[in-house]
C-alpha positions in Angstrom: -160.2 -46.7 133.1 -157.3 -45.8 130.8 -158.4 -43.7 128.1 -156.1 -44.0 124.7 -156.8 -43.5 120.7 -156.5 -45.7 118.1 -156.6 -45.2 114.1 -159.6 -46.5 112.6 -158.6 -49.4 110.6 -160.4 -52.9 109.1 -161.1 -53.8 112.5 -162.2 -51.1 114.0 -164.6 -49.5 111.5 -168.0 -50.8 111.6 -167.9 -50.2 115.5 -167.5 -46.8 114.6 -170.2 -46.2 112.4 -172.5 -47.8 114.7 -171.7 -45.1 117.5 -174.5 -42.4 118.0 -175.3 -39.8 120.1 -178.9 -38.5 121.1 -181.7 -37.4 118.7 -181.4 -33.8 119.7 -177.3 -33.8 119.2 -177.7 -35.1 115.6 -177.8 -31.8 114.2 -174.8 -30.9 115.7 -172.4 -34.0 114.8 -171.3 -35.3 111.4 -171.9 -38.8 110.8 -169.2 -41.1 111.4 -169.7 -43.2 108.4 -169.5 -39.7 106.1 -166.5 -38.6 107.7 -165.1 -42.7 107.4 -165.8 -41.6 103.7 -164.0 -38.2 103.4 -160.8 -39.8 105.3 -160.7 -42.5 102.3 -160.5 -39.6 100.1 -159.0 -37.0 101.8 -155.5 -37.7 103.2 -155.5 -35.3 105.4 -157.0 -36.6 107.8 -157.7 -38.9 110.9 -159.8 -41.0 112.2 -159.7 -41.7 115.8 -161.2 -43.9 118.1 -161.6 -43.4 121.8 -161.5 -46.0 123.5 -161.7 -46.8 127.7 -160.0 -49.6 128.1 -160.5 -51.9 125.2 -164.4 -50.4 124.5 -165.0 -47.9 121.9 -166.2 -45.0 123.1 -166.5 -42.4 120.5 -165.2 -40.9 117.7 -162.7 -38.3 116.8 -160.8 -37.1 113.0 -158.2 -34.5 112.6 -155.8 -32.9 110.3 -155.0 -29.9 108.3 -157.6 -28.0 106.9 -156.7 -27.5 102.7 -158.5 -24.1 102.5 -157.4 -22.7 106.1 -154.0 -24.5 106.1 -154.8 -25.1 109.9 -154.5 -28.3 112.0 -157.8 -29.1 113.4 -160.2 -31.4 114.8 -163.2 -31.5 112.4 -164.9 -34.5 114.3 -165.7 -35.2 117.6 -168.5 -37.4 119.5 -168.7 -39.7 122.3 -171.2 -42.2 122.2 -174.7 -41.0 123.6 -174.3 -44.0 126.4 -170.7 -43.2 127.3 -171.3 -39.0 127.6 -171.0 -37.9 131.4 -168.6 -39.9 132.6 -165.7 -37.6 131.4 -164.4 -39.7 128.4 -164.0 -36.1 126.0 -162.2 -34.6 128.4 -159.7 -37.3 129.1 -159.8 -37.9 124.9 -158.9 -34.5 124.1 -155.7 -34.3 126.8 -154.8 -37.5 124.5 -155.5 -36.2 121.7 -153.2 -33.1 122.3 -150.4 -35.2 123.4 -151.0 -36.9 119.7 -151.0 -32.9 117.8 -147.7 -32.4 119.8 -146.0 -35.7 118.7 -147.3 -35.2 114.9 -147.0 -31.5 114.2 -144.9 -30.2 117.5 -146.0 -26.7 119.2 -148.8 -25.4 117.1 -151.9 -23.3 117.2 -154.9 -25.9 117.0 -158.5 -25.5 115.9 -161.9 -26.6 116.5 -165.5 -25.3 115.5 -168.8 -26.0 116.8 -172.4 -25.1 116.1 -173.8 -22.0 117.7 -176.3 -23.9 119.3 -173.9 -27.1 120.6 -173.4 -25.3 124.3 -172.3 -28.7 125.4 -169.7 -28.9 122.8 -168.6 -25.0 124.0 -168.3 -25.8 127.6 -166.4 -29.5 127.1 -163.8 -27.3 124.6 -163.3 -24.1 127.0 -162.8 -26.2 130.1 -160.5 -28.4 127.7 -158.4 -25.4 126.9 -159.9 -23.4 123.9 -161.0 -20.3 123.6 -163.6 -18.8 121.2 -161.4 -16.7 118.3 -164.6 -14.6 117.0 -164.3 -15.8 113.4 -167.0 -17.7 112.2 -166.2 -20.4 109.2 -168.5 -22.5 107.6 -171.2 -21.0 110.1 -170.0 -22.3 112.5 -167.4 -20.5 115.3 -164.3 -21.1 115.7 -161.8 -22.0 118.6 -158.6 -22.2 119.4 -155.6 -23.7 121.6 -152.1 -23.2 121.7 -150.1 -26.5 122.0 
């Protein structure tokens, strides 16, 4: 399967919010629908969706952060049915190509909850690296691209 992004749009969008990942990850993972909502009214940033193929597989928004000034990825989820079969790995090599196109060689963040160990691993064997700052509890990681 070939593994691209596209921009949420009108015909994209309510496959989006209809994505979902498990009951215990919920805690971990902004709601699609709220962060469809803060890209309305925040410029900044971008929606994503991952697709295999032509089926949409999760979700993903970045941008530049207004307080930190920093391009990040503030959203990230593949469907609970789709996890396991490598989708976020392949997504993120794509969506790195994406950061290099848009912005060129810069430092890129991500954070994740303390508890989201699944998140951790998927981002360190992806490339990051925890920074030891923590922001809006949560801790921070970063990748040079």
């Amino acid at each position: 399967m070939e593994i691209t992004l596209r921009a949420i749009d009108a015909d994209n969008w309510h496959a989006c919010v209809k994505l979902t990942v498990s009951e215990e990850q919920k805690q971990n993972v902004a709601d699609n629908g709220i962060s469809l909502a803060q890209a309305a009214y925040e410029k900044q940033w971008y929606p994503h969706g991952v697709y295999a193929d032509d089926m949409l597989v999760g979700f993903l928004m970045f941008g530049t952060d207004p307080e930190t000034k920093r391009v990040e990825l503030c959203r990230y989820m593949i469907d609970k049915q789709y996890q396991g079969k490598g989708y976020g790995k392949a997504a993120l090599a794509k969506l790195y190509d994406l950061i290099k196109i848009r912005y060129g060689p810069i430092t890129f963040y991500t954070s994740i909850v303390p508890e989201n160990h699944a998140a951790k691993k998927l981002y360190e064997d992806a490339g990051f690296s925890m920074t030891g700052e923590v922001m809006w509890e949560e801790l921070v990681m970063v990748k040079q691209l």
